[in-house]
N, C-alpha and C positions, 0 to 999 in steps of 0.2 A: 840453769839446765831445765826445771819445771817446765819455765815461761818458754822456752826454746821447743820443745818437745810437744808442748799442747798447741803451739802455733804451725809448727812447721810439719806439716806431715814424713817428710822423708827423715827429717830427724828421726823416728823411732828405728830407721836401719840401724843404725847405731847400735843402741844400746840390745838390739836383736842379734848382731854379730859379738856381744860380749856374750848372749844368753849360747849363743853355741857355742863358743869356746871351753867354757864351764859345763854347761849339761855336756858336751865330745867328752871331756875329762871325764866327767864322774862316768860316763858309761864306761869308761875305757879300763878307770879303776873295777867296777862291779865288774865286768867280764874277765878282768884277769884274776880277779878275787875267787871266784868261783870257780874257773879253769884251773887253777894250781891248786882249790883245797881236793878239786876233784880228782887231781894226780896223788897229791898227798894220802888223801883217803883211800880211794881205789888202787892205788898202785899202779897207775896208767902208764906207760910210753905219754911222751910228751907230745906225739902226731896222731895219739887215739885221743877222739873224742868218748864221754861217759855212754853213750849210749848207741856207739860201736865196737863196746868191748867182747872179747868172745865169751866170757860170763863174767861176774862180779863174786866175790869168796863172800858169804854169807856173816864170817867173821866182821867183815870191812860194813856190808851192806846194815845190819841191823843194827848195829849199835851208832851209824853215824845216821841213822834215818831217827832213831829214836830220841836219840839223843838232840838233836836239831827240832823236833818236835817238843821234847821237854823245855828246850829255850824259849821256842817259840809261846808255849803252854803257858809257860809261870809270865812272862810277859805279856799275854792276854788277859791275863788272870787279876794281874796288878790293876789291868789300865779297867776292867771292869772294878775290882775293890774299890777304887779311887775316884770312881765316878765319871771319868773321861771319856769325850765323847767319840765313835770312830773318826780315822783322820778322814778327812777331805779331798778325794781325788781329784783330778783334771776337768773330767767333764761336768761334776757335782757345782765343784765350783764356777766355771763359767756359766752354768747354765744358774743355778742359784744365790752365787753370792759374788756374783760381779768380778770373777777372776781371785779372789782373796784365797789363799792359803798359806797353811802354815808351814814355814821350813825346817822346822825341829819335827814337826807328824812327817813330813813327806821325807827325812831322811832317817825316820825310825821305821816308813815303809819300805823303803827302799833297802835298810841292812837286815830287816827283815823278809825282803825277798831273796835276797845274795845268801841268808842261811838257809833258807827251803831250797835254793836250785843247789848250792853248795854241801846238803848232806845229800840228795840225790831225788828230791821228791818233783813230782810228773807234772809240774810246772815251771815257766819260763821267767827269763828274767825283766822281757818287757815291759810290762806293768811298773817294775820298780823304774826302769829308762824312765818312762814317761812322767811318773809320779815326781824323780827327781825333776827331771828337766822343767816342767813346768812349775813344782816349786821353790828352784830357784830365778826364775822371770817371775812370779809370783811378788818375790822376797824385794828383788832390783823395783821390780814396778812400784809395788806400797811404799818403799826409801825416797823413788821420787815422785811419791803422791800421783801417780795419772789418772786420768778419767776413768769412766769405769769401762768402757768399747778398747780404751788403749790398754788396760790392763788384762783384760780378757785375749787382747790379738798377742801382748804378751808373752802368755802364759799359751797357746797355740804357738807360738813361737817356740818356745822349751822344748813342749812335748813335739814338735817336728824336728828340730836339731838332736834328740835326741833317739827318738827311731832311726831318724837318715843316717846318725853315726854308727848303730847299732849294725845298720846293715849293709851300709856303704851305699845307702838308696836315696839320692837327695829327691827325687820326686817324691816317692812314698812317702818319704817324711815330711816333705812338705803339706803330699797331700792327708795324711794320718792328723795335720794339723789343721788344715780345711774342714774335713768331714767328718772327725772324731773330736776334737775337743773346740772349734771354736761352731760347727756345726753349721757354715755357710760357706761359699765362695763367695770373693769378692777382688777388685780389683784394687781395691784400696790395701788388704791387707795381703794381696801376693806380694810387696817387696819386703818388708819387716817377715815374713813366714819363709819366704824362700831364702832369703839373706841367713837366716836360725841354720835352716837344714843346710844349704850348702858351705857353710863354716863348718859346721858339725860335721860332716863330712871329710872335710880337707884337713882339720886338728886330727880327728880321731888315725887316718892314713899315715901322720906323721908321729901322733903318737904309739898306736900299735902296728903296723904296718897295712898289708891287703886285707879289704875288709870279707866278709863272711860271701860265700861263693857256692851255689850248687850245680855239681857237673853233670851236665844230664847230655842223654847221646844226641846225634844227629839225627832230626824228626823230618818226617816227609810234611811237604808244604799242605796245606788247607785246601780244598775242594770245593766247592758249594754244595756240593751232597753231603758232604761232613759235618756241617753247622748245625742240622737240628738232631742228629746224634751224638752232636758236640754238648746242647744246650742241655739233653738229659743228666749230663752230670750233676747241673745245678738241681735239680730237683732233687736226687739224691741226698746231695752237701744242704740244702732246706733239709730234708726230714731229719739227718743227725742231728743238724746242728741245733735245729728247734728241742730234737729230744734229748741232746746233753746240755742245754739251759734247764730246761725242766728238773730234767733228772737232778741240775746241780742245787736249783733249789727246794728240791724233796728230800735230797741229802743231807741238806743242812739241817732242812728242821726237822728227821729224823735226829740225828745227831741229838741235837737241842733237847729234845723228848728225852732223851734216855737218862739216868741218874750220874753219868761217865762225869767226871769234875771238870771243868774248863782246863787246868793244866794238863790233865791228863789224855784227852781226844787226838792232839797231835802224836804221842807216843803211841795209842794206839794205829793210826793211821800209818805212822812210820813203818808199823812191823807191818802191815799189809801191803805195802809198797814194795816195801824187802822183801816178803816172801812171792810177789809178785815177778820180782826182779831175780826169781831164781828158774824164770822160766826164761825169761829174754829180758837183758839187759837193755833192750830198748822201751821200756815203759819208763827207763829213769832219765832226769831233766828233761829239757826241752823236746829234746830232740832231732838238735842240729845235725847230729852225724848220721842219725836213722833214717832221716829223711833224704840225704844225699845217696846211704847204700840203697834206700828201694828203689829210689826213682832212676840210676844206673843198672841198676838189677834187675831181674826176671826174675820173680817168686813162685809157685803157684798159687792158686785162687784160696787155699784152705789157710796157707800160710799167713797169706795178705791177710783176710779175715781175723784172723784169730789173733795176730800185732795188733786190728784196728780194735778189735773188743778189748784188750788186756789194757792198751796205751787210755783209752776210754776211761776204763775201769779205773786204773792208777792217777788219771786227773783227777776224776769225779773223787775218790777218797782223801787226795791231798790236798784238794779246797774243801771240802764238807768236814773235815779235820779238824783245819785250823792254818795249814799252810800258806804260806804268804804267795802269794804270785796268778799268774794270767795263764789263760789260753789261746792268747796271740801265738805264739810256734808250734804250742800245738794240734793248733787248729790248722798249720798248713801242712804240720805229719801227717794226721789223720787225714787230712783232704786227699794227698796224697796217695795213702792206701787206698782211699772209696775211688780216686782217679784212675787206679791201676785193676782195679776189680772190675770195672766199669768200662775199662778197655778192655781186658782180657774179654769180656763178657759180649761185648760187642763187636769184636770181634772173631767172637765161633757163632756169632749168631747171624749176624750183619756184616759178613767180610767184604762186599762190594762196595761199604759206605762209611765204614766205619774208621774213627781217626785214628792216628798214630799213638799207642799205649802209652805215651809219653805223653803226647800234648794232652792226653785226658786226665793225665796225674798232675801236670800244669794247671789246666780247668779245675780240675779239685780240689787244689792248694788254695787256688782265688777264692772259689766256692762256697767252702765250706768259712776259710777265712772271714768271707762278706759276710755270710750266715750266724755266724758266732759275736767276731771283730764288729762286722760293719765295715762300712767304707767300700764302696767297690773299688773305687780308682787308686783307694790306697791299696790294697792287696791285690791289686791287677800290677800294679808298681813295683811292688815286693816281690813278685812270681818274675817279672820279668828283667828290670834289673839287678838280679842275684842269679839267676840264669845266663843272662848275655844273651839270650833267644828272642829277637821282636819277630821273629817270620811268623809267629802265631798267634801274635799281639792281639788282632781283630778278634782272630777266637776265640781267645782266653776275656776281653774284656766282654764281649757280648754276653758270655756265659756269668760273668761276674754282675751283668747288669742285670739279668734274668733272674741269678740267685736272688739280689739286691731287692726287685720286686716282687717276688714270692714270698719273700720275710716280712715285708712290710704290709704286704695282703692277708696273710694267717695269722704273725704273730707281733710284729709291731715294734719290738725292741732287739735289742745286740745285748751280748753276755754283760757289760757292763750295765747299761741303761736298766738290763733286768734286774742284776742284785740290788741297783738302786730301788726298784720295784719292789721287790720283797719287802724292801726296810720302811718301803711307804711312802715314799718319793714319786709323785709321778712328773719322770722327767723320760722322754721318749729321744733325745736327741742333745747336745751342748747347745744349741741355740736357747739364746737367755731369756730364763722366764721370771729369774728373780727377783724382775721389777714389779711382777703381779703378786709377790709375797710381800714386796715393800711396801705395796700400797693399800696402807689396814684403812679400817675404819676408823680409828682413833683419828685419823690424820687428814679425813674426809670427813669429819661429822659436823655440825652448824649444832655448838655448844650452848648452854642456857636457854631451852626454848620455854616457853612461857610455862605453866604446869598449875595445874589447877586439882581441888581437892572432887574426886566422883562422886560425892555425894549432894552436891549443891543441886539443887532446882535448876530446870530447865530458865526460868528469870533470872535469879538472881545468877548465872552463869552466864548470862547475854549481859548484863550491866557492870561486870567486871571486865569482858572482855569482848565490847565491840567490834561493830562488824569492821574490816580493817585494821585492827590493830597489832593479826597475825593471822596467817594460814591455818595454822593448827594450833591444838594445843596439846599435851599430854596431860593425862589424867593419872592419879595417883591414890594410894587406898588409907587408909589414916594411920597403916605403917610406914608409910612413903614409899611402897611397892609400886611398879608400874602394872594400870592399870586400864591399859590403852590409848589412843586415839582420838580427838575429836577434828574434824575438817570445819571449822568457823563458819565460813559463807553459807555450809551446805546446810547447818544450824540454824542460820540465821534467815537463812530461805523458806525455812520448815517450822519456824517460831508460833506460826499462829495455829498449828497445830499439830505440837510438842507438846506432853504434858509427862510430870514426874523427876527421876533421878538422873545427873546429867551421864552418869555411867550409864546408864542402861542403852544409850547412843553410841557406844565408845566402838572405834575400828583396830582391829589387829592387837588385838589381845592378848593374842596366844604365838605371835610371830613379833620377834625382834632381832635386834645384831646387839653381840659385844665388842668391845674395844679392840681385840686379837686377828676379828675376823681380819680375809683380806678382800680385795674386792670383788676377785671371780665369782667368792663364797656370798659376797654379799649382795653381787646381781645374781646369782639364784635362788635367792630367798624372794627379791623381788618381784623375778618373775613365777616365783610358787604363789606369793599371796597376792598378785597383781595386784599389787599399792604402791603409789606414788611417792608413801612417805614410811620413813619404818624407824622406832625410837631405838636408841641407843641403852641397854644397861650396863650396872655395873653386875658381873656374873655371879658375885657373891649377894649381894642383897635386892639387886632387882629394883633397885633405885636408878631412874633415868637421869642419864650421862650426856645427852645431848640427841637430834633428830638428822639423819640422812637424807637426801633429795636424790630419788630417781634419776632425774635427770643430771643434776650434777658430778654422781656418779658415773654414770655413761659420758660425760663429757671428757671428765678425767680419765676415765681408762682410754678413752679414745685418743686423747693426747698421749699418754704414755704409750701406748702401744703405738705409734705414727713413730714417735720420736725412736723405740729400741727399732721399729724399721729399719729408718734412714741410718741408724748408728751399723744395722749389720748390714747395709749397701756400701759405708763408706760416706755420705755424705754430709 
C-alpha cells in the first residue's frame, strides 16, 4: 500500500475519501454533542438554537458556564504540572513539523472544545472540526509512513472534509484546506483535498440530515456604483478584526499576570459570560442562530452595536480564560453586525449608491471572517454556499479580496498564525517552513578541522601546518576554549612579515554557531561577520565541534528550499 501510494499519485484519493468519512463522523458526533447538552442545560425547544433563546435562567447559565470552565481549568492545570507540551494544531504542524500530529492531543482538543461550546462559552466548535479532522489524516498518514508533501496534503485533506461537513460547504472546505492549513494551491493536491471535502459532505447529509443554512431575504442585484461602497465594509471588518487579535493577545497576558490559579481563570470567565448572557442570550456559543435572526431582521443601529460589543466582549474573555475553541463563526456573527451597520449607515447617507443592507452583512461576514480566519475564498465560500445567494458572488468575493490585502499590508497574520506568534513561532501562513528548522548546524558542519594551540610562534605555526595542508585552522586557548580563526594561505603570504603569538592573527573570535542553530540563523550570523568560515562550539565549554563553509551553506539551503518548492507545486 506504501509502495502504491508514494508511486501513483491518484492513489492518495483513496485514502483521502476514508479521511472524510471519519472526520464527516466526528463532526457529526461534536455537533450533536453540544446541541443536546445545550437543550439539556438550557431547557431549549429542540428547533431553538442557544443563542436564539428569548433569555437563558441564570440558574441554568452560571453554573454550567462555570462549571465547564472548572473542567476545563483542572485539565490545564494537569497538562502544565506534568510538563506537557501544547497540542499541535493543523497549521503548526504542516507548516513546522511536516504534517505530524498527534491523535490522542487533537482528540483531547477537540472534547475540549465540545465542553466550551457545550456549557455555553462565546466560542465555536470549528477549531475542534479541524483539529479533529486533520488529526486523524495525521494518524492514517504516519500508519502508512508517507512523504512528508503527502502527509501534509493529508492532513489539508482532514481539515477540508471537516469544515465542508460542518457546513454543508464542499468548496469552502476544500478551499479552508488550500489556504489555511496546506497554505498553497495546487493542481496536484486539488483531487486528494476535494475528494476529503466532498465525501465529508455527502456522509455528514446522510448522517445528520440538511446541512447548516442561513435564510437571508431577497437582495437587489449589484450596480457598478455599488462596488466601492460595497469595498468599505472590508476596511471596517480590517480594523475589528486586527483589533480583536490584539485585544485577544493582551487578554491573555493580562490574564497570565494576575495571581488567578490556572484552574481557576476559566470559572472565573464563565461567570462573565453568564452574567453577560443576562443581557442577550446571543453572546452564547457560536452563534449559528444569532446570525441567521440579524441578517433576516431589521434592528436598529444602537441595537446592532451593542450585540457587536457584548458578542466581542464574551469571545475575547472565553479564550483569554482558558476556553477551548475558535473564532471562525464568530467572526461571521460579528461580520455580520459591522455588515448591517454599515448598511444602515450607507444607506441614510448614500442612498443613491448604496447596496442592499443585506448584501453588506454578506460582505462582512466574508470580511471580517478573512480578517480574523484568513482565507478569502474560503470564507467567500462559506457566505455563499450557506446562503444559496451567487447573484452577489462578485461582490462579496471582491470585498473579501480587498479585506485579504489590507491584513496582509498592516498586520500580516490571521487569528491562528497570531497566537502562534505570541508563543514564538514565526509562522505567517501553513506553507512549510519546517525544513529550515530541520536544517541545523550539526548536520551541516565539516567535523574535525585541524586546531592548533594560540600560543605558538608565528614559525613554528607555519611548520606544523603548511601551506596547503588546509584552509583554516582553529585556534584554541590552553583550556581547549575556542579561540579563533586562522586563514592559512593568508598567513603564509604574510610570513616574512609576521612576527610573535599566532593568536594575535586569529579572525572571528567573538562570532561563532552552536550545534542547535538552524541555518536561516546561521546565514545571518554570516552575513553580520562577513566571513567565509565560522567554527562550531560546543555551548557549554566552548570547545570547537567542527567548522561551517559559507558557501556550502547557501548551497544547501538553496537545494532544500528548490526541493520544498517543487513539492508545494506538485511536482
Amino acid at each position: 500500500m506504501r509502495a502504491l501510494l508514494r508511486s501513483h499519485e491518484l492513489a492518495l484519493v483513496l485514502p483521502s475519501a476514508l479521511v472524510g468519512i471519519v472526520a464527516s463522523a466526528a463532526v457529526t458526533l461534536m455537533t450533536k454533542a453540544a446541541m443536546l447538552m445545550h437543550i439539556l442545560i438550557y431547557h431549549l425547544p429542540f428547533d431553538v438554537r442557544l443563542s436564539t433563546a428569548d433569555h437563558v435562567a441564570a440558574w441554568a447559565a452560571f453554573p454550567a458556564l462555570m462549571l465547564g470552565g472548572l473542567g476545563l481549568g483542572l485539565m490545564e492545570s494537569y497538562r502544565l504540572r506534568k510538563g506537557l507540551r501544547s497540542p499541535v494544531d493543523p497549521i503548526e504542524a504542516n507548516a513546522l513539523r511536516g504534517g505530524q500530529m498527534s491523535l490522542r492531543e487533537s482528540a483531547a482538543v477537540s472534547f475540549q472544545t465540545v465542553v466550551s461550546n457545550s456549557s455555553g462559552a462565546s466560542v465555536g466548535l470549528e477549531a475542534g472540526y479541524a483539529q479533529i479532522g486533520a488529526g486523524l489524516a495525521s494518524f492514517l498518514g504516519q500508519k502508512l509512513r508517507l512523504r512528508r508533501g503527502d502527509l501534509r496534503l493529508l492532513v489539508g485533506t482532514g481539515a477540508a472534509a471537516a469544515i465542508g461537513s460542518a457546513f454543508g460547504a464542499p468548496l469552502a472546505g476544500a478551499f479552508y484546506g488550500f489556504e489555511l492549513i496546506l497554505g498553497n494551491y495546487s493542481i496536484a493536491a486539488a483531487g486528494p483535498v476535494f475528494t476529503g471535502s466532498i465525501v465529508g459532505v455527502l456522509v455528514t447529509r446522510v448522517l445528520a440530515g440538511a446541512p447548516y443554512q442561513i435564510d437571508t431575504p431577497p437582495v437587489a442585484a449589484l450596480k457598478l456604483a455599488n462596488y466601492p461602497v460595497l469595498l468599505g465594509v472590508a476596511v471596517f471588518s480590517v480594523i475589528l478584526g486586527i483589533a480583536a487579535m490584539r485585544l485577544a493577545g493582551v487578554s491573555e497576558r493580562f490574564i497570565q499576570t494576575t495571581p488567578t490559579p490556572v484552574w481557576a481563570r476559566p470559572i472565573l470567565g464563565g461567570a462573565a459570560v453568564a452574567a453577560l448572557a443576562m443581557v442577550t442570550p446571543q453572546v452564547l456559543g457560536a452563534g449559528h442562530g444569532a446570525l441567521g435572526l440579524n441578517v433576516s431582521q431589521t434592528f436598529p443601529l444602537a441595537v446592532l452595536a451593542s450585540l457587536l460589543a457584548l458578542k466581542l466582549l464574551a469571545a475575547l474573555i472565553s479564550l483569554a480564560t482558558g476556553f477551548r475553541g475558535g473564532l471562525f463563526f464568530s467572526s461571521l456573527f460579528m461580520g455580520a453586525l459591522i455588515g448591517k451597520i454599515y448598511g444602515l449607515a450607507a444607506a441614510a447617507w448614500l442612498p443613491s449608491i448604496a447596496p442592499d443592507t443585506t448584501v453588506c452583512a454578506l460582505a462582512g461576514m466574508a470580511t471580517l471572517g478573512v480578517a480574523i480566519v484568513g482565507g478569502p475564498l474560503t470564507m467567500s465560500f462559506i457566505v455563499l454556499e450557506n446562503t444559496s445567494d451567487y447573484s452577489v458572488s462578485a461582490g462579496v468575493i471582491a470585498a473579501s479580496v480587498a479585506a485579504s490585502l489590507l491584513v496582509r499590508a498592516t498586520f500580516g497574520y490571521s487569528f491562528s498564525t497570531w497566537r502562534l506568534h505570541l508563543r514564538g513561532e514565526n509562522i505567517r501562513s501553513a506553507s512549510d517552513i519546517g525544513w529550515i528548522h530541520d536544517l541545523k548546524v550539526a548536520n551541516l558542519m565539516r567535523r574535525d578541522p585541524p586546531i592548533a594551540p594560540d600560543s605558538l610562534d608565528i614559525g613554528e605555526f607555519r611548520l606544523r601546518h603548511p601551506l596547503g595542508s588546509a584552509h583554516f585552522v582553529v585556534l584554541v586557548d590552553e583550556a581547549g576554549r575556542y579561540a579563533g580563526l586562522i586563514d592559512l594561505p593568508d598567513i603564509h603570504a604574510q610570513a616574512h612579515r609576521l612576527t610573535g603569538r599566532i593568536g594575535d592573527f586569529a579572525r572571528q573570535k567573538d562570532v561563532w554557531l552552536v550545534p542547535h542553530m538552524n541555518a536561516k540563523t546561521a546565514m545571518a550570523l554570516f552575513d553580520q561577520s562577513e566571513a567565509d568560515q565560522l567554527a562550531v562550539l560546543d555551548p557549554e565549554t566552548k570547545a570547537p565541534l567542527g567548522v561551517l563553509d559559507e558557501n556550502y551553506l547557501v548551497r544547501r539551503y538553496a537545494d532544500q528550499a528548490a526541493a520544498a518548492f517543487h513539492s508545494a507545486i506538485g511536482e
